[in-house]
N, C-alpha and C positions, 0 to 999 in steps of 0.2 A: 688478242686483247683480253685482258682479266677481266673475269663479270664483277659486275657492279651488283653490290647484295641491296634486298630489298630492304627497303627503311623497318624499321619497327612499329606496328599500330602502335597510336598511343592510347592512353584511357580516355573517353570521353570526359570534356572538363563538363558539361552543361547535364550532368545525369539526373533524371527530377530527384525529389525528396520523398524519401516512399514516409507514406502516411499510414495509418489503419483505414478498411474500409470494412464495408457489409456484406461484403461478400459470401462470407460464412455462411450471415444469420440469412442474406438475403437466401440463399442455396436451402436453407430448413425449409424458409417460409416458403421456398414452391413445392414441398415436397406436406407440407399441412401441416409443419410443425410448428406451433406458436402457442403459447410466447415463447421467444429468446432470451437468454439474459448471459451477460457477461459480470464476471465478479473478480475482484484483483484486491489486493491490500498494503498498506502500508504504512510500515513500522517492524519492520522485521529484524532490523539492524543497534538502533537506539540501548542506552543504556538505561532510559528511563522511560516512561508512559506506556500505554497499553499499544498492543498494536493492534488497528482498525482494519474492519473488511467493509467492503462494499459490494452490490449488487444493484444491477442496472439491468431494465428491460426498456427498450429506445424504443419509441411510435417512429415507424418506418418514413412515414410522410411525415415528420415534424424532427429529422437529426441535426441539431446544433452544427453548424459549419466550424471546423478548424480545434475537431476533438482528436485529441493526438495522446502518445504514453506522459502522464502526469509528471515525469522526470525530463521531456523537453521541453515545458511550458514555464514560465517564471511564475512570480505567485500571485501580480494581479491577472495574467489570464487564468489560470487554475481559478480564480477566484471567479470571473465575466463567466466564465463555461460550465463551474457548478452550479449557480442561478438559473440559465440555462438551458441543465440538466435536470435540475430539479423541477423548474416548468412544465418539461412537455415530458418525463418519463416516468416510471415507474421505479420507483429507488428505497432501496432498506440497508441500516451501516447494524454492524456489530463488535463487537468491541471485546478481545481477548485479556482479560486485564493481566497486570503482572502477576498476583497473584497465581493464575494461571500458566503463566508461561515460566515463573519459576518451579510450580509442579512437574507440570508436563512436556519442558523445552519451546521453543518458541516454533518450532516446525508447526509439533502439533495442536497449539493453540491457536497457530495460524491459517490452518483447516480448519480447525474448530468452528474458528471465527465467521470463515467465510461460507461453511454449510447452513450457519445462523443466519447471515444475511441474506442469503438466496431463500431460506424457509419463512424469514422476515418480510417477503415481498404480500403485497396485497391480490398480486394474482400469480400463484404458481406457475413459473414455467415446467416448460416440458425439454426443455434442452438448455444448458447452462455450459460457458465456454469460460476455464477459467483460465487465468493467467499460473506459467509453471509446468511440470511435467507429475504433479501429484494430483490424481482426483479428492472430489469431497463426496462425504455422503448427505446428499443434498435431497432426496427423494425422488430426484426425476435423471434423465438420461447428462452423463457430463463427461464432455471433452475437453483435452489438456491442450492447448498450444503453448510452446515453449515462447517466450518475450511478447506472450498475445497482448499486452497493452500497446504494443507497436506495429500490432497486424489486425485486431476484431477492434474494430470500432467502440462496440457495447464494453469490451475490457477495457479498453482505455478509458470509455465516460465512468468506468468503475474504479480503474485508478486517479482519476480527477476527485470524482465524490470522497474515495477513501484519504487520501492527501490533504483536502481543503481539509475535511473533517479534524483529521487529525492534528493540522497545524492549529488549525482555536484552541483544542483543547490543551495542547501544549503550550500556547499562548497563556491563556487562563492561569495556569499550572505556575507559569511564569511570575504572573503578578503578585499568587499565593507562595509564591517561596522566591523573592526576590533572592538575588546575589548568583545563582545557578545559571541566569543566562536559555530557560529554555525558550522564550519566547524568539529567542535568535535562533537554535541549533535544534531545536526540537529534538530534545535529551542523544542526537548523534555523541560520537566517540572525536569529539575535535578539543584540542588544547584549552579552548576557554571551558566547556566541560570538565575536563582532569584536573585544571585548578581549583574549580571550584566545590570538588569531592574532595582535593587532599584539606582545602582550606575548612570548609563547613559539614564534610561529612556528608553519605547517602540521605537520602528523602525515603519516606515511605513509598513516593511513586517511583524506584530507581530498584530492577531487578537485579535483584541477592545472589544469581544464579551465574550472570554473566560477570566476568572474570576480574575486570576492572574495581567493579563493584563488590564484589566477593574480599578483594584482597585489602581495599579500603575496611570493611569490617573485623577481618580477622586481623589488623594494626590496632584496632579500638578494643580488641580482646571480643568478638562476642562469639559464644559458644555455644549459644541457643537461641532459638526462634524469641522466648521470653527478653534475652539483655538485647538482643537486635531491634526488639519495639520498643524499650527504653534509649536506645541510641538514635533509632530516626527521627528528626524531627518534623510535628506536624504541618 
């Protein structure tokens, strides 16, 4: 008789939903190191507004239930879990502006930002987990996890903080320069964006440096930092 082969495992369908927890920070604080703080940012992408950092030190006995990476939350929870956030933690945002980040590239404005916000805090940590595989110099001890808003807790409530933050101000931004659309797209690279650069031309909050942007200017002819601040409008 032929053997009969054995069937193929299948994947499990019911696998949980992995979350971030405190593991990390929990793991410092029995070894005496406190405070924790986890820091994340966001706006790294955009062709316009500053990109924002955040820093977050969580009270152990008081962490917001159903803090997750700021990119699987919609934007009224982003919204319920900053309040939150802001209630029982310890939290300081910083803000790379463009001006910066067309100097310096947006990498490193984005470190910049985020060693701000951890020095911005009202009580120094002594360990800071950030989000990425680039340290900052932050003044105390800092570890890198790579997609840490989707594994340390404290990073994820730092990408909540950094996100909500950012969405207002690009809201605002919004209402000061109607026709742009950022209060929708929050200066992302999406089609109603590129129309409304080829139609009205860059803003002064729309970084000169990224390429999109760059190439709407040099159509308008500008050849210097001077005719480029007569062509933005305020």
């Amino acid at each position: 008789m032929a053997k009969t082969s054995k069937p193929s495992p299948r994947l499990p369908l019911n696998e949980p939903i992995l979350r971030p927890t405190f593991r990390r920070e929990r793991r410092a604080l029995n070894k005496g190191i406190f405070p924790v703080a986890g820091c994340d940012e966001a706006g790294r992408g955009p062709l316009a507004g500053p990109v924002v950092a955040a820093a977050v030190v969580l009270d152990p006995k008081r962490i917001p239930r159903g803090l997750n990476d700021s990119k699987k939350l919609d934007a009224e929870e982003r919204e319920k879990l900053y309040e939150k956030i802001c209630a029982t933690a310890q939290v300081a945002v910083a803000f790379g502006a463009v001006e910066r980040i067309d100097r310096d590239n947006i990498l490193r404005a984005s470190l910049w930002a985020l060693a701000r916000a951890v020095r911005a805090l009202s009580v120094q940590p002594k360990l800071v987990f950030v989000d990425g595989n680039q340290k900052i110099d932050c003044g105390c001890e800092c570890q890198t996890v790579v997609s840490g808003d989707a594994l340390v807790v404290s990073v994820a409530a730092a990408s909540i903080v950094a996100k909500v933050t950012r969405d207002r101000l690009m809201t605002r931004l919004g209402l000061a320069h109607p026709g742009y659309g950022f209060e929708r797209h929050m200066g992302y690279s999406v089609p109603e964006h590129f129309a409304a650069l080829a139609r009205l031309g860059p803003t002064i909050h729309h970084r000169k440096s990224f390429a999109p942007v760059a190439a709407k200017l040099a159509t308008l002819g500008a050849a210097s930092d001077d005719v480029v601040a007569e062509l933005l409008p305020l």
